[in-house]
DODO-642492 format. One record per residue (C-alpha): x, y, z. Coordinates in steps of 0.1 Angstrom, whole numbers, plus 2048, in hexadecimal, padded with zeros to 3 digits. Layout:
// residues N
<px=X py=Y pz=Z>;
...
***
This chain:
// residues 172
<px=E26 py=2A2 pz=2E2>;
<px=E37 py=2B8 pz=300>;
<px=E22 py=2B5 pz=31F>;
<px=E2D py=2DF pz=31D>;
<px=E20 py=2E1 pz=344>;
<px=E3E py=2CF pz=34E>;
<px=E55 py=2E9 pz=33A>;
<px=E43 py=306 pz=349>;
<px=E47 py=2FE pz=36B>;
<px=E6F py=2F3 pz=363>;
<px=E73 py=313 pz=356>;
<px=E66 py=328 pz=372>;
<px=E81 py=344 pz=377>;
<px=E87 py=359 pz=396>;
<px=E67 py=36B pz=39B>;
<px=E4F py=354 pz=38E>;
<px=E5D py=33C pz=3AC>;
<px=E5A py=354 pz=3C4>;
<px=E36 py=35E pz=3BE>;
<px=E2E py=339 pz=3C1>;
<px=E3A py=343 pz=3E8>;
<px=E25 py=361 pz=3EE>;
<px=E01 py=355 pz=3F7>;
<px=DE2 py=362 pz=3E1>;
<px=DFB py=35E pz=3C5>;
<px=E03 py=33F pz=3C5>;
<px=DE5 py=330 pz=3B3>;
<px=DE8 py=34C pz=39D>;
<px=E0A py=342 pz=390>;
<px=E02 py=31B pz=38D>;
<px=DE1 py=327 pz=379>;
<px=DF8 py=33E pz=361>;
<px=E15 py=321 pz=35D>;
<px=DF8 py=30C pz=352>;
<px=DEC py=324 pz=33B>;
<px=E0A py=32D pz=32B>;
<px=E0D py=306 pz=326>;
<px=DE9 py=305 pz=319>;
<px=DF7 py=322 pz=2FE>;
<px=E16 py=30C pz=2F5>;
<px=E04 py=2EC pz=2EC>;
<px=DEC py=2FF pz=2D5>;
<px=E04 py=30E pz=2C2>;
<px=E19 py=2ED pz=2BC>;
<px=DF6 py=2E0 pz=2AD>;
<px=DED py=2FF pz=29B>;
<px=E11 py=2FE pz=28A>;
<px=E0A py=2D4 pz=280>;
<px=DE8 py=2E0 pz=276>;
<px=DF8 py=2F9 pz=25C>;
<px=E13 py=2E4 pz=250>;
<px=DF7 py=2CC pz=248>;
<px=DE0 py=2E4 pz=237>;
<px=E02 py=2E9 pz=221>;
<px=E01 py=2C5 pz=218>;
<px=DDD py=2C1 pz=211>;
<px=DE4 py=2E0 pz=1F8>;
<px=E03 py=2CB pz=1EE>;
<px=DED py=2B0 pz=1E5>;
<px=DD4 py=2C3 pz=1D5>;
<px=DEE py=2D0 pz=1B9>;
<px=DFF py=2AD pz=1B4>;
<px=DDA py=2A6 pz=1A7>;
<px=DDA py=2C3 pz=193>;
<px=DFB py=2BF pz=183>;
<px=DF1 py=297 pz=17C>;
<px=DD5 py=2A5 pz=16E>;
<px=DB8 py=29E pz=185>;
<px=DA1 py=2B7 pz=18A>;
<px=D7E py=2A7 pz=19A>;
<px=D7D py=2A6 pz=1BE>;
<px=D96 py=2C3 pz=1C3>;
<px=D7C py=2D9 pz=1D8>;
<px=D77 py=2BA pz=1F0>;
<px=D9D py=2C1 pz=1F5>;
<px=D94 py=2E8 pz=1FA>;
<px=D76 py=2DF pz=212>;
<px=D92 py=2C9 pz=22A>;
<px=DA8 py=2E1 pz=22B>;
<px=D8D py=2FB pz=235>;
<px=D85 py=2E5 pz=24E>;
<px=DA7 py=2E2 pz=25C>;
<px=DAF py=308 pz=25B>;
<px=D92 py=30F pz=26F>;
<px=D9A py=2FA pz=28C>;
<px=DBE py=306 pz=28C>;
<px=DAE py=324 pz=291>;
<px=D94 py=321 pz=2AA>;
<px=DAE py=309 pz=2BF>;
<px=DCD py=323 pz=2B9>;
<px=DAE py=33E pz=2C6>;
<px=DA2 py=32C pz=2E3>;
<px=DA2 py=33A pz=2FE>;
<px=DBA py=330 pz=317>;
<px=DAA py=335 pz=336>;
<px=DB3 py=357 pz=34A>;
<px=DB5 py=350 pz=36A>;
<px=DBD py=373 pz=379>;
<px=DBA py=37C pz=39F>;
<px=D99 py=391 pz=395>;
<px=D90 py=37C pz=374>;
<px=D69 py=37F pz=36D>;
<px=D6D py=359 pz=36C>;
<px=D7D py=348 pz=385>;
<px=D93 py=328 pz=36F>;
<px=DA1 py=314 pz=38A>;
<px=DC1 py=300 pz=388>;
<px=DA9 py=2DF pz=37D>;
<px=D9D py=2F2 pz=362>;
<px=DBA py=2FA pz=354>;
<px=DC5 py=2DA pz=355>;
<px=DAB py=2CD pz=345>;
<px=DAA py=2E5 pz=329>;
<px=DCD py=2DC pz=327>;
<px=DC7 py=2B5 pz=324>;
<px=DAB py=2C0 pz=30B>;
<px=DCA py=2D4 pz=2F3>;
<px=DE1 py=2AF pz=2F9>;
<px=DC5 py=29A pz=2EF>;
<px=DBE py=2AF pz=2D2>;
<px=DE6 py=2AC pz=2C5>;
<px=DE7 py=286 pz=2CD>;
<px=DCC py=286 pz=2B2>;
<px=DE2 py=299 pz=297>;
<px=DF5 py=278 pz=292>;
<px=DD6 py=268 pz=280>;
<px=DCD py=288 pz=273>;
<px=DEF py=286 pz=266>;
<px=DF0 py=263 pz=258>;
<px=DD4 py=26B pz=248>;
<px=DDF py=289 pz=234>;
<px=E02 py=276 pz=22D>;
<px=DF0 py=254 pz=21C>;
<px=DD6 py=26C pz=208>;
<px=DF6 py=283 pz=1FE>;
<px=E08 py=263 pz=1F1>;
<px=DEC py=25C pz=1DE>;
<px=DEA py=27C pz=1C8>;
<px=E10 py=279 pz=1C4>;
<px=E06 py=25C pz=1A9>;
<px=DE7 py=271 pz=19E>;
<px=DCF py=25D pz=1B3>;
<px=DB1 py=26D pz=1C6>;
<px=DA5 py=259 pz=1E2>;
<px=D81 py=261 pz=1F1>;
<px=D86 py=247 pz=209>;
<px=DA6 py=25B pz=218>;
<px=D9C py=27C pz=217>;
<px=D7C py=272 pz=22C>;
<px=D97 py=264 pz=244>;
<px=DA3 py=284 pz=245>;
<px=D82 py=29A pz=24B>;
<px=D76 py=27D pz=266>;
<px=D95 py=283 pz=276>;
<px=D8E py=2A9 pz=273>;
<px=D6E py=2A4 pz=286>;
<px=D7C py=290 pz=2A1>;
<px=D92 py=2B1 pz=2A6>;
<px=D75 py=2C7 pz=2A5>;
<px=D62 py=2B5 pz=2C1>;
<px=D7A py=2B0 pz=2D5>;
<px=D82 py=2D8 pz=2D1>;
<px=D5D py=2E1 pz=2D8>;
<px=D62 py=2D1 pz=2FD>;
<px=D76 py=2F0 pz=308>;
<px=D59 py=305 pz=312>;
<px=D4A py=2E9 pz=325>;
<px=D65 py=2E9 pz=338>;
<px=D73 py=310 pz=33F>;
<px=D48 py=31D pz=33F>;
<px=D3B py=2F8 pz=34E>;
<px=D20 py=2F9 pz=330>;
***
């Protein structure tokens, strides 16, 4: 996926250069370009994350047109799953990092957070795989346990890594 960071800071217009000359507000705008970046990558995997809860819902009715209709509430329970970390990542807070924020999120933080968001889309290609081999399945009428377990481990995965956040902004 687009390491967005670089983008930001590429496409830093007039002002946003010169504040980076002004001192005090320097840090400020780095913090806020990394931010911003933070904002970008999450909604890149939020919008993956919804096209694959419409695939998952895909699969679900190539089951029920074939026919099959055992198992179709383990479907609904995946996609639950997925819709609510799409939300709580798409939610997350980004980090202010204001010149009077109650919490001070430094430059590493940010960065960090970031790193967290890029580790969390690098994990959307299994999470992908595994939604494409279970949806090819159901195309022939075929539910697969074993795949749609794939799925909700890979779900998981996503969830921890997304509960690291507040470690890292709050240091819990």
């Amino acid at each position: 996926m687009t390491d967005y960071r670089k983008e930001v800071v590429d496409d830093r217009g007039a002002i946003k250069k010169l504040q980076l000359l002004i001192p005090g507000y320097r840090g400020y705008r780095i913090n806020e370009d990394l931010r911003d970046a933070d904002i970008f990558l999450k909604n890149e995997i939020y919008k993956k994350m919804l096209f694959y809860i419409d695939k998952l819902k895909e699969a679900e009715n190539n089951l029920v047109k074939k026919g099959m209709f055992m198992n179709l509430e383990d479907i609904k329970d995946a996609v639950s799953k997925i819709q609510t970390v799409a939300a709580q990542i798409k939610h997350h807070e980004a980090g202010y990092s204001g010149i009077s924020a109650p919490l001070r999120i430094t430059a590493d933080k940010l960065s960090r957070v970031y790193d967290l968001d890029s580790s969390i889309a690098d994990l959307l290609s299994g999470l992908e795989n595994s939604i494409d081999s279970f949806y090819s399945d159901t195309l022939t009428g075929k539910f697969n346990s074993e795949k749609l377990n794939a799925i909700t481990d890979n779900v998981s995965k996503l969830i921890e890594i997304n509960n690291m956040r507040d470690k890292i902004i709050y240091g819990e």
